[in-house]
Backbone as JSON, one array per atom type, in Angstrom:
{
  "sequence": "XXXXXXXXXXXXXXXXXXXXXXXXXXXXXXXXXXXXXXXXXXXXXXXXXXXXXXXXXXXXXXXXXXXXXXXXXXXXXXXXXXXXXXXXXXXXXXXXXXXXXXXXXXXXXXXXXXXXXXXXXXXXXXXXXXXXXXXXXXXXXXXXXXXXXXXXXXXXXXXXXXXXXXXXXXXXXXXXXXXXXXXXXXXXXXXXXXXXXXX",
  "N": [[-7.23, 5.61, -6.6], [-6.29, 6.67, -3.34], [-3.59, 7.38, -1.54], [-3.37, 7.72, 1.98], [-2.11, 10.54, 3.74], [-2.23, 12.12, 5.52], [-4.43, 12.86, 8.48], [-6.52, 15.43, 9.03], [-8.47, 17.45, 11.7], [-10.54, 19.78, 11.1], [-11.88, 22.96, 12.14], [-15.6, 23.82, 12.01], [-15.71, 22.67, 9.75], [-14.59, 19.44, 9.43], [-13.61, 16.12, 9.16], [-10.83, 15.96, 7.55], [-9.33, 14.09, 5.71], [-5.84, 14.11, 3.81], [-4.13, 13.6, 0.89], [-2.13, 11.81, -2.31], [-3.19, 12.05, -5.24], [-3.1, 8.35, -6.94], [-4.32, 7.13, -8.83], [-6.56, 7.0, -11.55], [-9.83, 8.96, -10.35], [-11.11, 11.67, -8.08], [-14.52, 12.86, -6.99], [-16.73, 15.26, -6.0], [-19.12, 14.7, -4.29], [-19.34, 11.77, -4.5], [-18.8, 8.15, -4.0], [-16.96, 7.1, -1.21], [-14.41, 4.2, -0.31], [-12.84, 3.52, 2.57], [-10.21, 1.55, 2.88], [-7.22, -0.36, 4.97], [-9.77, -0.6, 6.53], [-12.54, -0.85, 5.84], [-14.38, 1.4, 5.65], [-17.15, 3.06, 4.42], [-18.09, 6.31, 2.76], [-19.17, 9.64, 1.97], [-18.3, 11.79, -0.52], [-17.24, 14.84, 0.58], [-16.78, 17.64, 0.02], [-13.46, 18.89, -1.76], [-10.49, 20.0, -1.87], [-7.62, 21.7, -3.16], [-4.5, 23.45, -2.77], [-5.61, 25.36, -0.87], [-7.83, 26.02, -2.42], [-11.6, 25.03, -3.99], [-12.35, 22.48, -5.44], [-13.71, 20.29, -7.78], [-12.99, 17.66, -8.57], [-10.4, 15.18, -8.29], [-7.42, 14.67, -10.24], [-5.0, 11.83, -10.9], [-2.05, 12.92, -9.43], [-2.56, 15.0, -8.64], [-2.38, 16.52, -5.2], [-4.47, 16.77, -2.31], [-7.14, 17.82, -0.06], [-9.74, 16.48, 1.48], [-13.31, 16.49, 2.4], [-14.92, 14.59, 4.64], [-18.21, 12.53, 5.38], [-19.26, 11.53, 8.23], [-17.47, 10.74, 9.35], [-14.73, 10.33, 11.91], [-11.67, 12.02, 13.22], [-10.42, 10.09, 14.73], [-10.77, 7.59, 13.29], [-9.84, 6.28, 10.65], [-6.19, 6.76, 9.17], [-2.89, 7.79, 8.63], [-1.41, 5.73, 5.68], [-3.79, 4.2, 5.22], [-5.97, 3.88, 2.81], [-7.98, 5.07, -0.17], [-10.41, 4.79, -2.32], [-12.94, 4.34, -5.5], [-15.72, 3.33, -4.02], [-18.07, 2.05, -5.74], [-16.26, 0.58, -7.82], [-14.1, -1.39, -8.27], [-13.15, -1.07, -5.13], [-10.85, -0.45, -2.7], [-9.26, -2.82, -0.48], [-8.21, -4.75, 2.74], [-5.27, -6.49, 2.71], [-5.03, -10.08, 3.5], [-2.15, -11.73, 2.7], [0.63, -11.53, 0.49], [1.97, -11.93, -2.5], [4.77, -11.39, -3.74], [7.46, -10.24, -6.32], [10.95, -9.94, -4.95], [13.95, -8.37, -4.79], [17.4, -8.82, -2.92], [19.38, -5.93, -1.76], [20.57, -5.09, 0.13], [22.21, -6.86, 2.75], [23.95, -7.76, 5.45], [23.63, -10.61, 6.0], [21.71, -13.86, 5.86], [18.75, -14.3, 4.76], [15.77, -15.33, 6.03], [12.85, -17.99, 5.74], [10.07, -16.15, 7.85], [11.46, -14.27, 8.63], [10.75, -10.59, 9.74], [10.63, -8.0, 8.87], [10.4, -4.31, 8.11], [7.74, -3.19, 5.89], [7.28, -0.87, 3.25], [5.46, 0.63, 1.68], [3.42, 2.74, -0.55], [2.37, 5.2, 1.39], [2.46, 3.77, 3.61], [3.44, 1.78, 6.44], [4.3, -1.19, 7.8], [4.83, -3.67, 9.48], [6.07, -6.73, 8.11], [5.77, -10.42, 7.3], [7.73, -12.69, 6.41], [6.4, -15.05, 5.06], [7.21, -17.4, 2.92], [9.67, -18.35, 0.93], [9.59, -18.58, -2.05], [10.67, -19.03, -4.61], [13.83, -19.04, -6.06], [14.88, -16.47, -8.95], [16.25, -15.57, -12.01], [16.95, -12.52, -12.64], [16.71, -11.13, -14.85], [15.75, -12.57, -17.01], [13.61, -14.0, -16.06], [13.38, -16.44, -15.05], [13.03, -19.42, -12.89], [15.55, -20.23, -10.74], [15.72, -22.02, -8.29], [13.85, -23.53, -6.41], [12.1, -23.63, -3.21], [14.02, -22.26, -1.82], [16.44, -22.08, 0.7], [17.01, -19.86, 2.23], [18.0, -16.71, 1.83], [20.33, -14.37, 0.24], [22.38, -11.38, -0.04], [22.14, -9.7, -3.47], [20.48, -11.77, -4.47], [17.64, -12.71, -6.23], [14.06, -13.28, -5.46], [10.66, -14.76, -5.18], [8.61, -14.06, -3.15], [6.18, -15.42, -0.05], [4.27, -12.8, 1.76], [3.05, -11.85, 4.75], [1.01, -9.49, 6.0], [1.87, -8.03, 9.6], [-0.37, -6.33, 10.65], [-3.34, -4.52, 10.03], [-3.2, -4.04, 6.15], [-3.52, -1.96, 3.42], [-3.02, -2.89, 0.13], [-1.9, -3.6, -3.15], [-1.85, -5.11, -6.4], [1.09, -5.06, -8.79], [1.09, -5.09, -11.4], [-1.98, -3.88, -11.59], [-2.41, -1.25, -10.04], [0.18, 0.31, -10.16], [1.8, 2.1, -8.43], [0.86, 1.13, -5.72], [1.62, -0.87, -5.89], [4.08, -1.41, -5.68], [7.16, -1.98, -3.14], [9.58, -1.25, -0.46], [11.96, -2.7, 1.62], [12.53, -2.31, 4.82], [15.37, -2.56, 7.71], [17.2, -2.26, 10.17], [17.81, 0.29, 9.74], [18.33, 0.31, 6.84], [17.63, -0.05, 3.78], [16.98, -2.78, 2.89], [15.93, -4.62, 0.83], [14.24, -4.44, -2.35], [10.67, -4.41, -4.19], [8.24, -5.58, -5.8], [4.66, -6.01, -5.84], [2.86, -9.1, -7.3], [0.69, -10.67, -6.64], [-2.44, -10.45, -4.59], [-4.39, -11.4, -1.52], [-7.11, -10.75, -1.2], [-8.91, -9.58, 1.77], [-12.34, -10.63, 2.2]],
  "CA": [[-6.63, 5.26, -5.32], [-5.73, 7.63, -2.94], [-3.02, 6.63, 0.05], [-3.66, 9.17, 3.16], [-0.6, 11.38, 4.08], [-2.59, 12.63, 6.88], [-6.07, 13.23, 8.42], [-7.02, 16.81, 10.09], [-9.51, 17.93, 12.12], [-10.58, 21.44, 10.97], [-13.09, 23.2, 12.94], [-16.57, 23.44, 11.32], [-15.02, 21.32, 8.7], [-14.91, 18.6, 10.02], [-12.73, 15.62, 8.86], [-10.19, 15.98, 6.15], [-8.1, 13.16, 5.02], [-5.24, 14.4, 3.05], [-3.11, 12.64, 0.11], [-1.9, 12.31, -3.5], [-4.39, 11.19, -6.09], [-2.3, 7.6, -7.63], [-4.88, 6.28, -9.9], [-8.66, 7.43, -11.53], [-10.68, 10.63, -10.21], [-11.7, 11.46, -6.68], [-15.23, 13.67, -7.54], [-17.69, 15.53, -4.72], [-20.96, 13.22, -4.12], [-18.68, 10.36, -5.13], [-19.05, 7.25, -2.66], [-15.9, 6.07, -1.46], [-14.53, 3.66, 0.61], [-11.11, 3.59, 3.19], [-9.1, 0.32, 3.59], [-8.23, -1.7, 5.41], [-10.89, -0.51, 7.58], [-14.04, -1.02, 4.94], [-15.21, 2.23, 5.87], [-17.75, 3.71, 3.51], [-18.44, 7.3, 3.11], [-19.34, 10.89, 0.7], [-16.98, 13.34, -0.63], [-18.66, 16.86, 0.73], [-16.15, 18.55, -0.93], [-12.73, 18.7, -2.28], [-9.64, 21.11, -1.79], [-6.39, 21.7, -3.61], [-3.68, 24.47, -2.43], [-6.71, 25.92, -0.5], [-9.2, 26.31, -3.72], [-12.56, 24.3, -4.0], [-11.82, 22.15, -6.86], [-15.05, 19.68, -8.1], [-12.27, 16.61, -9.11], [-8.89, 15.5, -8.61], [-7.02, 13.69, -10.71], [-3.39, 11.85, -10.72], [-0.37, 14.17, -9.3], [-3.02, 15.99, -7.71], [-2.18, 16.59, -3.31], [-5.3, 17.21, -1.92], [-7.14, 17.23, 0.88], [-11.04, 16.1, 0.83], [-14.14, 16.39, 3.28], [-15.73, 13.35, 4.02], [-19.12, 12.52, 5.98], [-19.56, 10.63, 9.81], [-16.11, 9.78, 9.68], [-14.25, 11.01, 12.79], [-10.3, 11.43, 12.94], [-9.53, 8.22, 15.38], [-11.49, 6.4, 12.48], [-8.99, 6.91, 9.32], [-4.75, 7.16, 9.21], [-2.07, 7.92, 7.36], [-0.86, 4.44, 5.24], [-5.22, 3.92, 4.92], [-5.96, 3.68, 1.17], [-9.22, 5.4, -0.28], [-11.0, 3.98, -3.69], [-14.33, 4.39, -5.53], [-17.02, 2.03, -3.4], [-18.55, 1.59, -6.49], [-15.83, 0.41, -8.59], [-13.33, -2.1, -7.62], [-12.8, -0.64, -3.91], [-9.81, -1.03, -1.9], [-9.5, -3.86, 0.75], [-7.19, -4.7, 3.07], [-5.2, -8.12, 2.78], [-4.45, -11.31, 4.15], [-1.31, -11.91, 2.35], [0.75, -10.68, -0.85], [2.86, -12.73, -3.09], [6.07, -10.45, -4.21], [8.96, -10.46, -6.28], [11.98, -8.64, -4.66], [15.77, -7.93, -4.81], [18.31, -8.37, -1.54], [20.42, -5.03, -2.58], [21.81, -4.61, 1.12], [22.06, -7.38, 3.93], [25.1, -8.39, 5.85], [23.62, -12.2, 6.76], [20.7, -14.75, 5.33], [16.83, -14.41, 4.8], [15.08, -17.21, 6.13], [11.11, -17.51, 6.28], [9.84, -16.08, 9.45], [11.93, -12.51, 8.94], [9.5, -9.58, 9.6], [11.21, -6.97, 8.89], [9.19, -3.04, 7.79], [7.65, -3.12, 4.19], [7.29, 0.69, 3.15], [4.25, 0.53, 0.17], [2.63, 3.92, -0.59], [2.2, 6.12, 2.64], [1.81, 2.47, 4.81], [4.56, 1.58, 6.74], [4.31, -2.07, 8.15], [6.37, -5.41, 9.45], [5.18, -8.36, 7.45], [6.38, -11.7, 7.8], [8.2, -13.65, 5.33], [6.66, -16.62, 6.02], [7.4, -18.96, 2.55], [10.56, -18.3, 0.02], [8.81, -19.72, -3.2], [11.48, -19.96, -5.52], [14.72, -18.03, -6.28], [14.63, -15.97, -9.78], [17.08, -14.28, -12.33], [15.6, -10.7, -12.45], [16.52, -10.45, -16.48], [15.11, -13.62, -17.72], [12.64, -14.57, -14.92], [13.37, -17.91, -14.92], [13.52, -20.05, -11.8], [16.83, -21.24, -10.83], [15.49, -23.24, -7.26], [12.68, -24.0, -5.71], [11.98, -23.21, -2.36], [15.49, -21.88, -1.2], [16.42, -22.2, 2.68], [17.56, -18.8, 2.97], [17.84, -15.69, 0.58], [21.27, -13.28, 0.7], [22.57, -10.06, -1.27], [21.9, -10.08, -4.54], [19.4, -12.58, -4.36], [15.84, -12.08, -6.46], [13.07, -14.07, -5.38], [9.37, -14.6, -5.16], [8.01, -14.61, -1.74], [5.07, -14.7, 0.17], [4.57, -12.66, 3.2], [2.22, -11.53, 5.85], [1.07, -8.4, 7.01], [1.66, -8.19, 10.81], [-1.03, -5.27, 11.37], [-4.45, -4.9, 8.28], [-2.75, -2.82, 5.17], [-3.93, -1.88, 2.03], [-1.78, -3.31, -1.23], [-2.5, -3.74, -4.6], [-1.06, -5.66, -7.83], [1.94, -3.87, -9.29], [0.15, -4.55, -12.63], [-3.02, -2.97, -11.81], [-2.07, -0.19, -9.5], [1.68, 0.4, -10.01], [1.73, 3.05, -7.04], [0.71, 0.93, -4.52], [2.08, -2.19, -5.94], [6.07, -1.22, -5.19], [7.44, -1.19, -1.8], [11.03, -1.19, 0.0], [11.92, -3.25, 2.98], [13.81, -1.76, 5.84], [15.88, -2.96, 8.63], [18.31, -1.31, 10.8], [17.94, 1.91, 9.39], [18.96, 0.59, 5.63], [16.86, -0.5, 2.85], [17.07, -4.02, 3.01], [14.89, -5.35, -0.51], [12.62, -3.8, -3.01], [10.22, -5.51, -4.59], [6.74, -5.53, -6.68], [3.24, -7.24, -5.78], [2.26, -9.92, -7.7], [-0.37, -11.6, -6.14], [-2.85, -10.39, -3.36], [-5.56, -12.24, -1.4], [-8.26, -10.25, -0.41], [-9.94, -9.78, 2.91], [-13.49, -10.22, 2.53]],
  "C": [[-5.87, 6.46, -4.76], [-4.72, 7.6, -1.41], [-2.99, 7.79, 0.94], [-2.44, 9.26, 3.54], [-1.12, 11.4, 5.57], [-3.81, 13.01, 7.2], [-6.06, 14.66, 9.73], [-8.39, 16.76, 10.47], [-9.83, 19.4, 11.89], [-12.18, 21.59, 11.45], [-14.18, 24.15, 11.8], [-16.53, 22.94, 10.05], [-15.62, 20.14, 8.76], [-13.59, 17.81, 9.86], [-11.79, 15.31, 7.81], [-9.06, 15.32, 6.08], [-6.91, 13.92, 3.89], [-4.09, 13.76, 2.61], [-2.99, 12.84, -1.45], [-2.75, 11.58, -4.24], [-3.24, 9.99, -6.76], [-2.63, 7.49, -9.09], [-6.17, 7.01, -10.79], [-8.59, 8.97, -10.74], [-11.2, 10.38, -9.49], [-12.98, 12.77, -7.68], [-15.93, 13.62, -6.06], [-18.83, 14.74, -5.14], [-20.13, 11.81, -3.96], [-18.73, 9.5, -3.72], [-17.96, 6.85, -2.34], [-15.85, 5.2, -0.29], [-12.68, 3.3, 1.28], [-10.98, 2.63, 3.5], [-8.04, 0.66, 4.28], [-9.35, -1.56, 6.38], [-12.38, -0.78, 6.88], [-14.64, -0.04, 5.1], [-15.45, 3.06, 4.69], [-18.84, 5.17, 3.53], [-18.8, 8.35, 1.66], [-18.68, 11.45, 0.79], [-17.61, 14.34, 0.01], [-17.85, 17.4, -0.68], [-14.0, 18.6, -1.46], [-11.23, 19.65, -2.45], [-8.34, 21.34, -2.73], [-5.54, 23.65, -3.6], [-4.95, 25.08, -1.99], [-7.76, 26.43, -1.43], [-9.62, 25.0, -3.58], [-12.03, 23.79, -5.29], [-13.33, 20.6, -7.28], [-14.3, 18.08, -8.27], [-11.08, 16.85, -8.58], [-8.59, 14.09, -9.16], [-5.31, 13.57, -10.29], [-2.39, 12.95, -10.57], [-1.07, 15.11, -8.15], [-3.0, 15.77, -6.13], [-3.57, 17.3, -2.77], [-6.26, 16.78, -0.43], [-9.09, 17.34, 0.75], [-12.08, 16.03, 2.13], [-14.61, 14.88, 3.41], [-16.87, 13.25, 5.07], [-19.38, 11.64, 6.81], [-18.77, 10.06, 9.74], [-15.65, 10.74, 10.53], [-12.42, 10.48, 12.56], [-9.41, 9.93, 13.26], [-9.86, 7.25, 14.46], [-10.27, 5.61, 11.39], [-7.42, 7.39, 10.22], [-4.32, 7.24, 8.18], [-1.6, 6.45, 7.07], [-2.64, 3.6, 4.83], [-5.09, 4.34, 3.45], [-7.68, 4.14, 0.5], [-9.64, 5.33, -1.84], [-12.66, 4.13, -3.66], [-14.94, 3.11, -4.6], [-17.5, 1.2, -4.28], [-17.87, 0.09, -7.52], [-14.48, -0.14, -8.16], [-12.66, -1.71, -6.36], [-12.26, -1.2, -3.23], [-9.96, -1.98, -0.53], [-8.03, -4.03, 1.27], [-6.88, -6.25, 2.68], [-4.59, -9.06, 3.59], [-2.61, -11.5, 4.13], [-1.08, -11.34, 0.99], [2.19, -12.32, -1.09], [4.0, -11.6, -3.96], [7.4, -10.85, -4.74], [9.89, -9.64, -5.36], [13.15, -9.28, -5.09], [16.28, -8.21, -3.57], [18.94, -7.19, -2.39], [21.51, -4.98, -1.28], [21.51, -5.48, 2.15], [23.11, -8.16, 4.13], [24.58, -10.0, 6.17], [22.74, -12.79, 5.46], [19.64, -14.18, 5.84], [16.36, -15.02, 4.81], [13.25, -16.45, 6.23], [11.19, -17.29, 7.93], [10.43, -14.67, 9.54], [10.92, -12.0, 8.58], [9.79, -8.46, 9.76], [10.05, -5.77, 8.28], [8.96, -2.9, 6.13], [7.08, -1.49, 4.38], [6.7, 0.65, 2.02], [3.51, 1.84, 0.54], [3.24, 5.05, 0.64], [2.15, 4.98, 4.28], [3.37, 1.83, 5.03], [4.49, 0.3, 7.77], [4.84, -3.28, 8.24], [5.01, -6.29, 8.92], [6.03, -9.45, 7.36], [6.79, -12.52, 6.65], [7.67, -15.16, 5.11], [7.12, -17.8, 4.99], [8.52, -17.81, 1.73], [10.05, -19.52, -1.11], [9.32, -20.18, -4.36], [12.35, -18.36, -5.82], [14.95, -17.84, -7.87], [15.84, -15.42, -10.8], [16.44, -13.6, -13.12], [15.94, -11.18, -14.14], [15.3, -11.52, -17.27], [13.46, -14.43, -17.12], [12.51, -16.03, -14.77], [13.42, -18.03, -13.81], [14.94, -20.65, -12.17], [17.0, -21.57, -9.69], [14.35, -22.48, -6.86], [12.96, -23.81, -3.88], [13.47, -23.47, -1.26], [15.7, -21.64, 0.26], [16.45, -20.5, 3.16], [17.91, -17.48, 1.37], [19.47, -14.57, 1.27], [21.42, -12.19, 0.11], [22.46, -10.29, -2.27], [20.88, -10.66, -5.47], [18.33, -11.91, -5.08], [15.31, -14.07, -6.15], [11.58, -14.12, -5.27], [9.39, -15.22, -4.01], [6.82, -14.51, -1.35], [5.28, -14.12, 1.53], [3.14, -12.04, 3.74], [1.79, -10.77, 6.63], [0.96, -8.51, 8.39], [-0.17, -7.16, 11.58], [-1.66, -5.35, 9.78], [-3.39, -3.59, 7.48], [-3.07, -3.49, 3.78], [-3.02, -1.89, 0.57], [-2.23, -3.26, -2.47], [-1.35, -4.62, -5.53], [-0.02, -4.96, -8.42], [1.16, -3.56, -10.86], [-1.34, -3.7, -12.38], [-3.23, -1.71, -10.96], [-0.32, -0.27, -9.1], [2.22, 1.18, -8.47], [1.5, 2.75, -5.75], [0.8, -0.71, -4.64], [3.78, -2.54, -5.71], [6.3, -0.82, -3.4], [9.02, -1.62, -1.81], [10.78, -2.49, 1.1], [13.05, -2.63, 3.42], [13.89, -2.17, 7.14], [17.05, -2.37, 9.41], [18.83, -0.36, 10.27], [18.51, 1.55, 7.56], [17.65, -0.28, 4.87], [17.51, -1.96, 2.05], [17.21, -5.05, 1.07], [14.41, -4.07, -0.83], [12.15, -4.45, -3.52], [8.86, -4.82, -5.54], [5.6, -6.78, -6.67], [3.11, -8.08, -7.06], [1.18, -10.17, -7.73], [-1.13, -10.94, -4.96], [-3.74, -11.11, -3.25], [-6.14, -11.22, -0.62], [-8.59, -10.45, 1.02], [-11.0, -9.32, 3.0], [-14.23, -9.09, 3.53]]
}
């Protein structure tokens, strides 16, 4: 998994997505495919600190050719995964634990405040509070709580406003952690659970 920083246009290039490798091995020929948009394409070729490089793996910043993709196609917060091999999608919804660490009021369903996952920066919608948690033990200690404040852990579900690409914290840690932010402060953090696909 690779979350796009940024996509250039370089002349007789062409289009070069550029980002940090999270997960696995980007390779030239290799088929991949960019969520949430489903778009499926070929490596040409492969760059790192301006050297040709045949692979990149985790840690590696690189930036990568790809074939009949144009820049308006592809952004930064887009998510790029083998085609072959469990390939990224965008989703419907995510099921998340989080934290309150900083909020002067209450969290009711329906807040849609900015989740900050990977390079993808998007309001998603709180829409259920599914039961309030204590972080050490993970027990429940209530069931679907009116309102969430500081301190607070809970499992929620919420709702991307705009398509973005998520993942499981267990099976891609890197693009299973995000923040939430609201008037300039970092609201929550949290960790996927649960996603639902979009076919």
């Amino acid at each position: 998994r690779i979350p796009l920083q940024d996509v250039y246009k370089i002349g007789g290039i062409g289009t070069v997505p550029v980002g940090r490798v999270e997960t696995g091995t980007i390779k030239t020929g290799q088929v991949i495919t960019f969520a949430p948009v489903s778009l499926t394409t070929e490596v040409r070729s492969i760059e790192m600190k301006h050297e040709q490089i045949s692979h990149g793996v985790p840690g590696d910043y690189i930036g990568f050719n790809v074939r009949n993709i144009i820049v308006k196609d592809i952004r930064r917060g887009y998510v790029v995964g083998d085609a072959k091999n469990d390939p990224p999608s965008g989703v419907s919804e995510f099921t998340a634990l989080i934290i309150i660490l900083n909020h002067p009021g209450h969290i009711y369903p329906g807040y849609t405040p900015v989740f900050s996952c990977h390079t993808a920066h998007i309001g998603c919608k709180i829409r259920e509070i599914i039961a309030k948690v204590d972080l050490l033990t993970g027990k429940k200690l209530e069931d679907t709580p009116k309102y969430l404040k500081q301190g607070d852990s809970a499992i929620i579900k919420s709702v991307p406003q705009k398509a973005m690409c998520v993942e499981n914290f267990a099976d891609y840690p890197p693009l299973g952690r995000f923040s939430i932010r609201d008037m300039n402060h970092t609201v929550a953090v949290g960790v996927i659970k649960n996603i639902t696909r979009i076919e």
